[in-house]
C-alpha positions as CSV (number, residue, x, y, z in Angstrom):
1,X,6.4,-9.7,1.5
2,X,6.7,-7.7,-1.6
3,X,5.9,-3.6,-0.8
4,X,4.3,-1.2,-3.3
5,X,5.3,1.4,-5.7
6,X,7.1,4.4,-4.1
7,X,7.2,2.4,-0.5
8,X,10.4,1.2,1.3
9,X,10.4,-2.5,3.9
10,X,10.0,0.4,6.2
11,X,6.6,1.6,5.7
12,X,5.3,-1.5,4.1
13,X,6.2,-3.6,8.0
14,X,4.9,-0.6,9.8
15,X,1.5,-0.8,8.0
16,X,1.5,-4.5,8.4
17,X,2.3,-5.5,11.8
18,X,-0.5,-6.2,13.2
19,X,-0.7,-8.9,10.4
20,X,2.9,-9.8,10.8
21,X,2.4,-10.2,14.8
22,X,-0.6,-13.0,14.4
23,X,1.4,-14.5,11.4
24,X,4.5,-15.3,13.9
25,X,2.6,-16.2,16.5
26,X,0.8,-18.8,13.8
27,X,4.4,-20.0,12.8
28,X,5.5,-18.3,10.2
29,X,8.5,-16.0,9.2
30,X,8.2,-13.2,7.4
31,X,10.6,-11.7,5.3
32,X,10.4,-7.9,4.0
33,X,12.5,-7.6,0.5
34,X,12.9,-4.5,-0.4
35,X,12.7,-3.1,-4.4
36,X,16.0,-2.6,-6.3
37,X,15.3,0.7,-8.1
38,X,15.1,4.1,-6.0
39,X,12.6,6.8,-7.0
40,X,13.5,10.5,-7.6
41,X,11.4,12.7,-5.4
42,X,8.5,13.7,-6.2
43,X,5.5,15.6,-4.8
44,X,2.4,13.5,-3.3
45,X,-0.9,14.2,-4.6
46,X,-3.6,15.0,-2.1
47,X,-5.1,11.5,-2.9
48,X,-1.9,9.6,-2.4
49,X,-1.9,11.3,1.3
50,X,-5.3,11.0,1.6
51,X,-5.0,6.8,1.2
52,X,-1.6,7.0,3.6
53,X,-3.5,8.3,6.2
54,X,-6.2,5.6,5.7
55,X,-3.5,3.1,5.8
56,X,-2.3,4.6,9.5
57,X,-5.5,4.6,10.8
58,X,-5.6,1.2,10.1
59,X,-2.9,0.2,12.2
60,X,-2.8,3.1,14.7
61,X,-3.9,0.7,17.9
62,X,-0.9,-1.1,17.4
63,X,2.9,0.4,18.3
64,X,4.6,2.3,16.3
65,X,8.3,1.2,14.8
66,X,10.5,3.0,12.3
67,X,9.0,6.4,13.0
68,X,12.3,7.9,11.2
69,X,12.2,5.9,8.1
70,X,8.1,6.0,8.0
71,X,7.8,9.9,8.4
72,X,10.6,10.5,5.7
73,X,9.0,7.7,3.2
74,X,5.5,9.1,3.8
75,X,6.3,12.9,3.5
76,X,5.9,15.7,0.6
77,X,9.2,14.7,-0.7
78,X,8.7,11.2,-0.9
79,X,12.2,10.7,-0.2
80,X,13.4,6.8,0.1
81,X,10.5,5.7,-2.3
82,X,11.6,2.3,-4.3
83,X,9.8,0.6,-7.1
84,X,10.0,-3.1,-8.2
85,X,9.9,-1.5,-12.0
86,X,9.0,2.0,-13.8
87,X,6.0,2.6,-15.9
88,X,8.2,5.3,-18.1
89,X,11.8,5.1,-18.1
90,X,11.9,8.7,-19.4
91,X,10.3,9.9,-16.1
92,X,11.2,7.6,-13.2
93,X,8.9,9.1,-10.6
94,X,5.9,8.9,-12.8
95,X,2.9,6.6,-12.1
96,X,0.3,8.0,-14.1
97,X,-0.9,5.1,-16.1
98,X,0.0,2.1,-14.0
99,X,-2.8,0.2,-16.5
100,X,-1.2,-3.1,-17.8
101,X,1.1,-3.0,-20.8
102,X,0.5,-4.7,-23.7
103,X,3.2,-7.1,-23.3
104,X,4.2,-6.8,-19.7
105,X,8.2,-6.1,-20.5
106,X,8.4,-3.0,-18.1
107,X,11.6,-0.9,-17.4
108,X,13.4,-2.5,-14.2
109,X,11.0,-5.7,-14.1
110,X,13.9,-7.7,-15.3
111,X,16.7,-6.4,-12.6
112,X,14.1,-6.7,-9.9
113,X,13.2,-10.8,-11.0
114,X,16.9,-11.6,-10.7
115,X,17.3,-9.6,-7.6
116,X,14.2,-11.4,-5.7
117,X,15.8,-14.9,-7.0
118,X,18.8,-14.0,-5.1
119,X,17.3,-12.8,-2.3
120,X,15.1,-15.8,-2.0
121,X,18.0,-18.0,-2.4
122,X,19.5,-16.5,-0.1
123,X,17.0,-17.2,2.7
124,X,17.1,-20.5,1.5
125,X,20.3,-21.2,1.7
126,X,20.7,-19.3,4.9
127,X,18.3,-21.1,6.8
128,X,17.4,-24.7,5.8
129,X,19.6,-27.8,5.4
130,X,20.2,-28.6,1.6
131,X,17.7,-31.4,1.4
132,X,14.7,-29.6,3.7
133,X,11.6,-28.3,1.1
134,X,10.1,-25.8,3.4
135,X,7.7,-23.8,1.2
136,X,7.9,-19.9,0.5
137,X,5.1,-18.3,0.3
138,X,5.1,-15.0,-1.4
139,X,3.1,-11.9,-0.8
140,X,2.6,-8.7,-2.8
141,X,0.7,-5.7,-2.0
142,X,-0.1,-3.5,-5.1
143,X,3.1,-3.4,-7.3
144,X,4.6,-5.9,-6.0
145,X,1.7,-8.3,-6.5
146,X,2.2,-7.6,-9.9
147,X,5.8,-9.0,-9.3
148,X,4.3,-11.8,-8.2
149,X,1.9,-12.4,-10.8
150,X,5.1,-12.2,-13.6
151,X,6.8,-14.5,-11.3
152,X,4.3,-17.4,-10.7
153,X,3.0,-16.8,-14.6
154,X,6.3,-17.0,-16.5
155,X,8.6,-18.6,-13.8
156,X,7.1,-21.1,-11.3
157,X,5.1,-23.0,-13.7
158,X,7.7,-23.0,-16.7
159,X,10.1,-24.1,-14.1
160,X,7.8,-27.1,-13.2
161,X,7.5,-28.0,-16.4
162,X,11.4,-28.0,-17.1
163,X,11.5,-29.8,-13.6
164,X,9.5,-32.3,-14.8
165,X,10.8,-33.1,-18.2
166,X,14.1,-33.2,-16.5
167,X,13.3,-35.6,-13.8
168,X,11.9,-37.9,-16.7
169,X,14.9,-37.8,-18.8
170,X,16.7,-38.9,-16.2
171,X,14.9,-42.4,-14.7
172,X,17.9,-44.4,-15.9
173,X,20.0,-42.1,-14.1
174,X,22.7,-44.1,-12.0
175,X,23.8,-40.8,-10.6
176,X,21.4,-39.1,-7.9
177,X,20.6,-35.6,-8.6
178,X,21.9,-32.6,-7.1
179,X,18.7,-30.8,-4.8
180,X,16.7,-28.1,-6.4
181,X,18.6,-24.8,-5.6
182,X,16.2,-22.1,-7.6
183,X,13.6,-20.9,-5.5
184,X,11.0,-20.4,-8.3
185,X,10.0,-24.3,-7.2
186,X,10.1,-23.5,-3.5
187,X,6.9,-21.0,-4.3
188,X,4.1,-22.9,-2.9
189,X,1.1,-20.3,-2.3
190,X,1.0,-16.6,-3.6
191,X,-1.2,-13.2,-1.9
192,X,-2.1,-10.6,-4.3
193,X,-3.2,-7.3,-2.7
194,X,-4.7,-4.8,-5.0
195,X,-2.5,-5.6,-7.8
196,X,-3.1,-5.6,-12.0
197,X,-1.9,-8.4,-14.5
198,X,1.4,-7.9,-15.4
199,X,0.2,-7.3,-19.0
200,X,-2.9,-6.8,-20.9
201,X,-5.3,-10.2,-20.4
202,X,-8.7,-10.6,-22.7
203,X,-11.8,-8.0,-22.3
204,X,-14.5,-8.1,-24.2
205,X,-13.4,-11.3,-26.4
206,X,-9.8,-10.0,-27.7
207,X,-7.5,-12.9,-26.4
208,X,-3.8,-12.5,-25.3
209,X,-2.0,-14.5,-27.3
210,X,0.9,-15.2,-24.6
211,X,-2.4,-16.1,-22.2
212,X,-3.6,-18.6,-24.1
213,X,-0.6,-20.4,-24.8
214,X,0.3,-20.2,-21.4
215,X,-3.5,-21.7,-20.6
216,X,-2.6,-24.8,-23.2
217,X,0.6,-25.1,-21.6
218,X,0.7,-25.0,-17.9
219,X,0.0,-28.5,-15.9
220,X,0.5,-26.8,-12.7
221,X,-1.4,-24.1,-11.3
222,X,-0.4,-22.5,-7.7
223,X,-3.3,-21.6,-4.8
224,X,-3.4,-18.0,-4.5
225,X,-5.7,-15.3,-2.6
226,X,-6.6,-12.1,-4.5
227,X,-7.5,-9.3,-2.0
228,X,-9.5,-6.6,-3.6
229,X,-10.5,-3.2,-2.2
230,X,-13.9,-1.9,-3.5
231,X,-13.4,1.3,-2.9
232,X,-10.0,1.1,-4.5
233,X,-9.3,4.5,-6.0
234,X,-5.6,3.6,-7.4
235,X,-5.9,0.2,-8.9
236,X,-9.5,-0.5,-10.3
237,X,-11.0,-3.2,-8.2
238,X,-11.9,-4.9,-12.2
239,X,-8.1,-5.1,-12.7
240,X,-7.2,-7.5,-9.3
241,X,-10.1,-9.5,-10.3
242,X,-8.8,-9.9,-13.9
243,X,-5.7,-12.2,-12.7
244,X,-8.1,-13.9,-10.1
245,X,-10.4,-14.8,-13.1
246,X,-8.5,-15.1,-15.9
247,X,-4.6,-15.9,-14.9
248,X,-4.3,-20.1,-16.2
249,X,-1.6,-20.5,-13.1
250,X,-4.8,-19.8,-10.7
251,X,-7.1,-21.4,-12.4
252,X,-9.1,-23.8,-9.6
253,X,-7.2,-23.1,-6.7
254,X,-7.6,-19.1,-6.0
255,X,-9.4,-17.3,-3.5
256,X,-11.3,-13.9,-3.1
257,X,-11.4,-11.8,0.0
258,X,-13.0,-8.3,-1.0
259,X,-12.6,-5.8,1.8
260,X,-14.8,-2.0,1.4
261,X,-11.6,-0.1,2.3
262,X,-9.1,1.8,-0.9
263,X,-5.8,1.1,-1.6
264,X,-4.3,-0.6,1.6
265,X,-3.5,-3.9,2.9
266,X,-6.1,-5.5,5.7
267,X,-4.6,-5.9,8.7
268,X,-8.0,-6.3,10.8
269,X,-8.9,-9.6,12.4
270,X,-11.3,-11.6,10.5
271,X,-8.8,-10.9,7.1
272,X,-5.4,-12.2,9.4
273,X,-7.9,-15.3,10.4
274,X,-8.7,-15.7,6.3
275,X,-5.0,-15.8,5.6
276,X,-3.5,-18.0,7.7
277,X,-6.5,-20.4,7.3
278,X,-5.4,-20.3,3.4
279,X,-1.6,-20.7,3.9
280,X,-2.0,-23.6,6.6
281,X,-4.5,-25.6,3.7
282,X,-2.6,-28.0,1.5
283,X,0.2,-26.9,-0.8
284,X,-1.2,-28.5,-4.1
């Protein structure tokens, strides 16, 4: 699970354990990475405060865990704030225009991809045996869905691709083939919480060029769940729905689940039921 901008693993399993509780007792492991690049301080806006405290409320029945690291993250100061990549490299706290870019190449995103391949290597590596396949699925809540989104767009299915041409050019093989150790192809299913594309995608008839080529040339697409707050007041609910309509990757295997709340992850119980009911479907 992927935290947003200016959070820490901290906050971000705090806010979510309710969620994290009926996803273990479904099966599953979950896994809190947290972003490479630390934020200077900075002071919160009233309507950044304003959407934490909505975020509390919605998890204040359950116990609380990390108070120390939670009431530092969430304070004035926003002290231990980390981003998964900056919107202006000349002022690292700033988050101003958090719009898409017009081509997606923001400062950090880079440092952050190789980072999250290591990481998920890592647990890999760690904790299967070389031939298992167990799937990753990978969750993002508002910047980091936008990780995600780069990752599954540019990465997984490229990867496939090169996967496959591979595995052809190699029937007459009479040497087996070493397993698959980059965890771009262990990505099964992806979550996007209140994110934005990555980069700029068509409105109003003006194409992205890199869009459509990567429409012509993906074969595989990946399920996915958008999650979209309507009353969203940091990310425009248009935005998430952009890469649910529009990304190729998602095309005929994504899902909506629109919730009335702002800026936060669901943690109630019909949205935990929704989830786990998408990530136990089929894988393709």
């Amino acid at each position: 699970m992927l935290h947003g901008w200016a959070q820490n693993v901290h906050v971000f399993s705090n806010r979510s354990r309710k969620l994290v509780k009926r996803l273990t007792r479904a099966g599953y492991r979950v896994v809190f990475l947290q972003a490479p690049h630390r934020l200077p301080p900075k002071q919160v806006s009233a309507k950044e405060l304003e959407e934490e405290e909505e975020e509390e409320k919605e998890n204040e029945s359950s116990s609380h865990i990390h108070q120390n690291q939670t009431t530092a993250s969430s304070s004035s100061s926003r002290k231990y704030a980390y981003g998964w990549f900056l919107y202006n490299k000349d002022d690292p706290a700033g988050d101003s225009n958090p719009l898409p870019s017009l081509t997606g190449d923001y400062h950090g995103m880079n440092e952050s991809l190789e980072y999250l391949q290591l990481e998920l290597l890592r647990l890999v590596t760690d904790n299967e045996e070389p031939t298992n396949s167990l799937p990753l699925f990978l969750l993002g809540f508002s910047q980091g869905a936008v990780l995600v989104h780069k990752v599954v767009a540019t990465l997984v299915c490229h990867q496939a691709e090169r996967q496959q041409t591979q595995q052809e050019s190699d029937t007459n093989a009479t040497q087996p083939r070493p397993p698959i150790t980059n965890p771009w192809s262990r990505i099964s299913k992806c979550v996007l919480v209140s994110g934005f594309p990555f980069q700029q995608m068509s409105v109003h008839g003006n194409n992205n060029n890199d869009m459509d080529d990567r429409s012509v040339a993906h074969t595989k697409t990946i399920p996915s769940l958008h999650v979209v707050g309507t009353q969203d007041s940091r990310v425009a609910p248009y935005l998430t729905r952009q890469v649910y309509e529009q990304e190729p990757c998602f095309r005929g295997k994504c899902v909506q689940w629109e919730h009335p709340k702002g800026h936060v992850l669901p943690t109630d119980q019909a949205f935990c039921e929704f989830l786990i009911q998408f990530l136990d479907g089929p894988c393709h």
